[in-house]
C-alpha positions as CSV (number, residue, x, y, z in Angstrom):
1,X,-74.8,-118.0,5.0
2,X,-74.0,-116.5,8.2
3,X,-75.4,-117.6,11.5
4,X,-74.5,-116.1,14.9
5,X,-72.3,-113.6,16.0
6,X,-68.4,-113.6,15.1
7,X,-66.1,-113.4,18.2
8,X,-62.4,-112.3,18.0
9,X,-59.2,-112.7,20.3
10,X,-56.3,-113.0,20.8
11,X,-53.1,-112.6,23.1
12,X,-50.3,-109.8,22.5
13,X,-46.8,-109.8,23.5
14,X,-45.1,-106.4,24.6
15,X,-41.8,-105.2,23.7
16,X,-39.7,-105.7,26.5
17,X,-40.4,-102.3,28.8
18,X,-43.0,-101.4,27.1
19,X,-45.7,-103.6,28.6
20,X,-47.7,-100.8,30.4
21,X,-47.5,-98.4,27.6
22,X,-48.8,-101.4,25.2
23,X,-51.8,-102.1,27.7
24,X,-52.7,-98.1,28.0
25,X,-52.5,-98.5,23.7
26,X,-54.9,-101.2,23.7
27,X,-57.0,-99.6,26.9
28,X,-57.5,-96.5,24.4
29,X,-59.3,-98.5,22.0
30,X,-62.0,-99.9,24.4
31,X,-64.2,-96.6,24.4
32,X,-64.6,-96.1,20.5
33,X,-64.5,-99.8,19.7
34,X,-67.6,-100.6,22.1
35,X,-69.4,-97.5,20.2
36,X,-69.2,-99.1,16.9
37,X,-72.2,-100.3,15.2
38,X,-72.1,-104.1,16.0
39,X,-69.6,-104.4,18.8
40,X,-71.5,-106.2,21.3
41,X,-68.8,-107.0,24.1
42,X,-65.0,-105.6,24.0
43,X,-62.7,-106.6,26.7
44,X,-58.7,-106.7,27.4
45,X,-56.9,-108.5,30.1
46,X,-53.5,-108.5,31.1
47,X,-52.0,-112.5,32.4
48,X,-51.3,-113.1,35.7
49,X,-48.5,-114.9,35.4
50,X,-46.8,-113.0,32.8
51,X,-47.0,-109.1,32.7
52,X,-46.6,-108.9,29.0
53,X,-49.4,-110.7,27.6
54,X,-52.6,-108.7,27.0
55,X,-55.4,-110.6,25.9
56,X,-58.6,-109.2,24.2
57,X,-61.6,-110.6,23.6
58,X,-64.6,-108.7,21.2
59,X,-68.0,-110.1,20.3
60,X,-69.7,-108.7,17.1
61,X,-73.3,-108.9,15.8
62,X,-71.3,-110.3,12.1
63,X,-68.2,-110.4,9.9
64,X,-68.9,-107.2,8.1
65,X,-69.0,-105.8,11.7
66,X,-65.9,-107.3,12.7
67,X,-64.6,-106.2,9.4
68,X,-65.7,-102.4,10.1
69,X,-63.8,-102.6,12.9
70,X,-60.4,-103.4,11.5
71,X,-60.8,-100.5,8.9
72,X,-61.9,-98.2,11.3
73,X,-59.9,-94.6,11.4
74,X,-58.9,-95.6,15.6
75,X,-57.5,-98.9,15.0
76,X,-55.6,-97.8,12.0
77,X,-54.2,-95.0,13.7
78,X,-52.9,-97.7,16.6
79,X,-51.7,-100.5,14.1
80,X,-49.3,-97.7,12.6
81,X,-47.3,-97.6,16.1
82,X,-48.1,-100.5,17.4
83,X,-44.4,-102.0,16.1
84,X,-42.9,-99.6,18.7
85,X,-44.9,-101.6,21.1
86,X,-45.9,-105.1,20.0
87,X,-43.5,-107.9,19.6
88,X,-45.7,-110.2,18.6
89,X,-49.8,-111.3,18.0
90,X,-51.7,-114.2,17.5
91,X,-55.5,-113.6,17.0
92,X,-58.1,-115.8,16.0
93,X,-62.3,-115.3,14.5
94,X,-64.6,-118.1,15.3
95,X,-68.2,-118.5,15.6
96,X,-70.0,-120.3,19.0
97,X,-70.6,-123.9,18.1
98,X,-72.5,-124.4,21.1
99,X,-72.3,-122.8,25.2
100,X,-72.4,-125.0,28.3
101,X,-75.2,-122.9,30.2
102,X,-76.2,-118.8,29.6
103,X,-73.8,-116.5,30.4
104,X,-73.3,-115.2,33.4
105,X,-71.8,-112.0,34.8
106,X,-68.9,-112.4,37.1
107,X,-68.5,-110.5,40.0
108,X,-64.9,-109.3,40.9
């Protein structure tokens, strides 16, 4: 049985010159992903250290959610160009064992 919400992330490496264009891709998904029924947290970073890592991280109410999400018509549509952009992906689901203290919001 499923307990707890289902978080997903991962870290994407551009193509060489294409590491803006593969942030503004994965920028364009924010809006409609956030919208979806279950999406409870959706964000992207970009490394410090190295310009062409992008990093997302998404929290969703479940699996069938999560699951949703990858067949939805806006992530499709960005997973059939996303060779001309995306060298390579490594992305992970996982459930919260356990949190050191309640989450905070972080001031930038």
């Amino acid at each position: 049985m499923e307990r707890g919400n289902i978080t997903s992330f991962g870290k994407c490496h551009a193509v060489p010159g294409q590491e803006d264009e593969l942030g503004r891709r994965m920028e364009a998904l924010i809006d409609s992903t956030a919208s979806e029924a279950g999406c409870l947290r959706y964000d992207l970073y970009r490394s410090g250290g190295n310009p062409d890592v992008w990093i997302f991280f998404e929290v969703w109410e479940s699996e069938a959610h999560l699951y949703a999400h990858i067949a939805s018509a806006h992530f499709r549509s960005f997973l059939e160009t996303a060779h001309e952009v995306l060298a390579e992906v490594s992305s992970y689901h996982a459930r919260l064992v356990r949190r050191s203290h309640e989450s905070r919001e972080v001031a930038f």
